[in-house]
N, C-alpha and C positions, 0 to 999 in steps of 0.2 A: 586555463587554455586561453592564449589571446584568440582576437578575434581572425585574424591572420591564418593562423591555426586552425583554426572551427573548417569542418568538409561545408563543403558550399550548399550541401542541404539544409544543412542546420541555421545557416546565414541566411539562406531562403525562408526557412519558417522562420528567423526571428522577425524580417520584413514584413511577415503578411500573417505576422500571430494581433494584431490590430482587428481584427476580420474585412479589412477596407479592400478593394479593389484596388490594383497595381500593375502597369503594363509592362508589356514583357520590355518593352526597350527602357523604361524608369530604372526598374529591376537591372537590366545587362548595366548601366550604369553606372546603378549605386554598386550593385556588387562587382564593379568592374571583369564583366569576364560578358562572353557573345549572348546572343537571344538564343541560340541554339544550346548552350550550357543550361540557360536559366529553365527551360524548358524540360531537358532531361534532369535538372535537377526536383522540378513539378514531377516529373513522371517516378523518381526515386521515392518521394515520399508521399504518396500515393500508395507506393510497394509496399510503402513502411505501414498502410490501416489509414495514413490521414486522409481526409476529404479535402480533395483541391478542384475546385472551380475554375475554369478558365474559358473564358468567354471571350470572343471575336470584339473587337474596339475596346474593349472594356479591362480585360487583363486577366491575373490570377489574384485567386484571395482563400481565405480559410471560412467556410461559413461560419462557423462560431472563434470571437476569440478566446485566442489559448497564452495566457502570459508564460514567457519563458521563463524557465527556471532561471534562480540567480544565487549563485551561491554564497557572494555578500549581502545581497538584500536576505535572505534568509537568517543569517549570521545574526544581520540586525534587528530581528522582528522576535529572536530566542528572548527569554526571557533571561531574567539576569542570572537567576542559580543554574539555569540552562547553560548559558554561554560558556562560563569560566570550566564547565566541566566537558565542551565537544570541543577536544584541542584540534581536529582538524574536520571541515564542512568542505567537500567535491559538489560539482553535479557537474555533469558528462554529457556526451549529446548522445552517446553510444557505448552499451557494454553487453557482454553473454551474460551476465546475473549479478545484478547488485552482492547480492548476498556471498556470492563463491569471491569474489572481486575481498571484498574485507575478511571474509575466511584467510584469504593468501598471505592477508599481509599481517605483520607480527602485530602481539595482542597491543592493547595501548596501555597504560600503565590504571593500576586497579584504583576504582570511581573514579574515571572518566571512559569516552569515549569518542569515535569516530562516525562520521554521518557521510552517506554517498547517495546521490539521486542520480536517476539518469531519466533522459527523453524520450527510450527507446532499448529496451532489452531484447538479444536476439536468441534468447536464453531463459529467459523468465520462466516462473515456475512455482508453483503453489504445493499442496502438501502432497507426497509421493508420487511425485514428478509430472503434475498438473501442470500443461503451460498458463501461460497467464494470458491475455489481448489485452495490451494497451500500446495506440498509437502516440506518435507524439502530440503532447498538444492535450491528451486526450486523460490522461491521468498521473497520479503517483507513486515512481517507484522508488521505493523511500527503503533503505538498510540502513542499521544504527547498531556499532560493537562496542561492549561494553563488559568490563571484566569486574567480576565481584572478584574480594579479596578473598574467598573461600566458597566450596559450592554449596548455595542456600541449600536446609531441609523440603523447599517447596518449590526446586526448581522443574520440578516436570510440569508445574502448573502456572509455567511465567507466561505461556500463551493466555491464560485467562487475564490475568492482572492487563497484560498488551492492550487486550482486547478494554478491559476499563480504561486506561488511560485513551486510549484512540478514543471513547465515547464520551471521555471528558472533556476531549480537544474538540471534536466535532460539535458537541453541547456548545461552548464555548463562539464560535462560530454564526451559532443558529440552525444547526441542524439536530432537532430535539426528535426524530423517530425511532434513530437506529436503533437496533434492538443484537443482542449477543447470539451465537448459535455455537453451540459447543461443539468442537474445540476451537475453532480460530475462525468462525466467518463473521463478519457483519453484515448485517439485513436493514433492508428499509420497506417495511411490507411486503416483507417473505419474499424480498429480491434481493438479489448479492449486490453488495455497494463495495467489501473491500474483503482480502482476506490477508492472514498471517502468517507466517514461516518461521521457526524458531529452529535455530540452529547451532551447536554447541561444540566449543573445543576444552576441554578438561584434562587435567591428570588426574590418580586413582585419590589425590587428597592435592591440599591445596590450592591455588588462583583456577578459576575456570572463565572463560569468556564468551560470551552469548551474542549470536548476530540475529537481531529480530530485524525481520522483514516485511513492511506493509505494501500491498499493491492497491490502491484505491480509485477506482473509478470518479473523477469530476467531470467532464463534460463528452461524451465520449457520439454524443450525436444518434437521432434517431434509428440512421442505416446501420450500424457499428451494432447497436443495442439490439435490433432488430436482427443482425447476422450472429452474433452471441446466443440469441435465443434460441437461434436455430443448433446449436451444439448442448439442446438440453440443460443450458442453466437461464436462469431468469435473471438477468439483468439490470441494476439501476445506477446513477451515477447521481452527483450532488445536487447538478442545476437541474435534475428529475424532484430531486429530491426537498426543492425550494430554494436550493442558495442561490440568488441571482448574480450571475457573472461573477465564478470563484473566483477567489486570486490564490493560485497555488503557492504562492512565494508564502502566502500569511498561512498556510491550513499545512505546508511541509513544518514552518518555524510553530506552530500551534502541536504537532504531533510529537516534534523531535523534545519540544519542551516538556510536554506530557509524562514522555517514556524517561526522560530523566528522571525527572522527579518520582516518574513510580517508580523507577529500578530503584530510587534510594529509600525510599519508602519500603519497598519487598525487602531489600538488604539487611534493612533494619527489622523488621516486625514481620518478612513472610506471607502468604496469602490473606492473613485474615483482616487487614483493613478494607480488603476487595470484596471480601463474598457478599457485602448484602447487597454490594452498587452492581454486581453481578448478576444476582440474583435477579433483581428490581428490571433486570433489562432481558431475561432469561428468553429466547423467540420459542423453546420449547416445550417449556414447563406445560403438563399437561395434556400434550399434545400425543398422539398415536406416532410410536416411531419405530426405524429398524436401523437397528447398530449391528456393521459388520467392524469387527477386532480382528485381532492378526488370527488365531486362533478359535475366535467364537462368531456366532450369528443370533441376533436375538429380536423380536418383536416386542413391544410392549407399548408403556403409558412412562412419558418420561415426566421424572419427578424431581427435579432440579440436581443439585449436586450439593457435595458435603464438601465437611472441613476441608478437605484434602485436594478439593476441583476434582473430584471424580463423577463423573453423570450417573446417576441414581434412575433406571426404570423398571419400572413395575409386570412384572411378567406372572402367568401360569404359574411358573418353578418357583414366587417368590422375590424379592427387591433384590435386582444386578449392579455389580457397578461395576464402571468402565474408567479405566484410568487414559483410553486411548482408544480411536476407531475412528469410522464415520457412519453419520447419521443422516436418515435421512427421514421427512414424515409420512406418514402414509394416509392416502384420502380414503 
């Protein structure tokens, strides 16, 4: 999208993704359009979660910066065996769901794939039909489709594998806490930093295509974390988490490089290059928990998982396993 193009929010926050003060008449300006435009376009994304400051003599500004997405600067930061294989990289200012957006559109030809970030989902959504909070500015909504040439034997456990590679991209980085939480969350002392969505188009034999979707918290600002809290999850993003002033351009091209390489890795050899780097990062092992399944409810001690990414706990009746649910711990 040229810049022409772009809704003049999005123009808006690229000016003041700096975190600098910016007066409204610099702004009517540069983005040639009235102080009365520049202004309702402050007030639009504000709607959207962002934190916009606007102060009397002084201007509007973003209190934290937030680098915009770039979808040739990302391009550029993939890593080589990465590149050759995402024949096309978007990022959007605005969509209803990453994920449903590369579902629509026809699969990409088998080992390679397609990448779409956006600034702002008005549709987001985590596992059975969880919205997501993320303003712009404020984190990563990263989809990536990717067609094996046949459906692996261990594809009901590609959220695990996801979930390694995201913790070898974040490692990577300098962020060494995160910890795994079956089946698709990330943690950073027992606070959600990002979660996963795996989502699948197949026939009964042959090519199937998988659209993994990471949503990830990087800077999302005390009030933001503080209003999340309030909806019963605990909250953390990256610059909580130690990385001083992410650059999301480097931690999207860190992630999408990651999920290549492991999709070709699974393709080839399946779960089990992952379970011990899974293991080794387990937020539950041992831990008092209660798994509800579509069908079951169960209390126990959970005990890691087996070959197969199934969570192994230990209950009254005996060792359960869960090929799917959620868990949650009990104090």
């Amino acid at each position: 999208m040229s810049e022409a193009e772009e809704p003049l929010v999005a123009r808006l926050f690229a000016k003041l993704s700096d975190g600098q003060f910016h007066s409204g008449e610099t702004l009517a300006a540069e983005l040639a359009v009235s102080r009365s435009a520049v202004w309702k376009a402050a007030r639009a994304l504000r709607e959207l979660g962002a934190i916009v400051h606007a102060v009397r003599n002084r201007g509007y500004r973003l209190p934290v910066t937030a680098e915009p997405l770039d979808g040739g600067r990302i391009r550029a930061l993939l890593g080589e065996g990465a590149r050759e294989r995402v024949r096309r990289l978007d990022t959007v200012w605005t969509v209803g769901s990453t994920n449903t957006l590369l579902l629509e559109r026809a699969n990409p030809p088998p080992g390679s794939s397609e990448a779409l970030l956006a600034e702002y989902q008005t549709a987001g959504r985590g596992r059975r039909g969880r919205s997501w909070v993320a303003p712009p500015g404020g984190s990563i909504c990263l989809s990536l489709s990717w067609m094996f040439r046949e459906v692996p034997r261990d594809l009901g456990a590609l959220g695990l594998v996801v979930g390694v590679c995201a913790l070898r991209a974040l490692s990577r980085v300098g962020v060494e806490r995160v910890r795994l939480k079956w089946p698709n969350d990330l943690l950073v002392d027992d606070r959600k930093l990002g979660g996963i969505l795996i989502e699948l188009r197949a026939e009964s034999s042959g090519p199937a295509c998988v659209v993994i979707g990471i949503g990830l918290n990087v800077a999302l600002g005390a009030t933001l974390l503080e209003k999340i809290a309030t909806m019963g999850l605990a909250p953390i993003d990256l610059a909580a988490a130690g990385l001083k002033e992410p650059a999301r351009n480097a931690v999207a091209a860190g992630l999408i490089s990651s999920f290549v390489g492991g999709l070709l890795e699974f393709e080839r050899d399946g779960l089990k290059p992952f379970v011990q780097e899974w293991m080794e990062a387990d937020a539950l092992r041992g831990r008092p928990v209660t798994v509800t399944a579509a069908e079951s409810f169960a209390k126990g001690v959970a005990r890691g998982i087996d070959l197969d990414g199934a969570l192994l706990v230990e209950t009254p009746q005996g060792l359960l396993r869960f090929l799917s649910g959620d868990v949650s711990v009990r104090t």
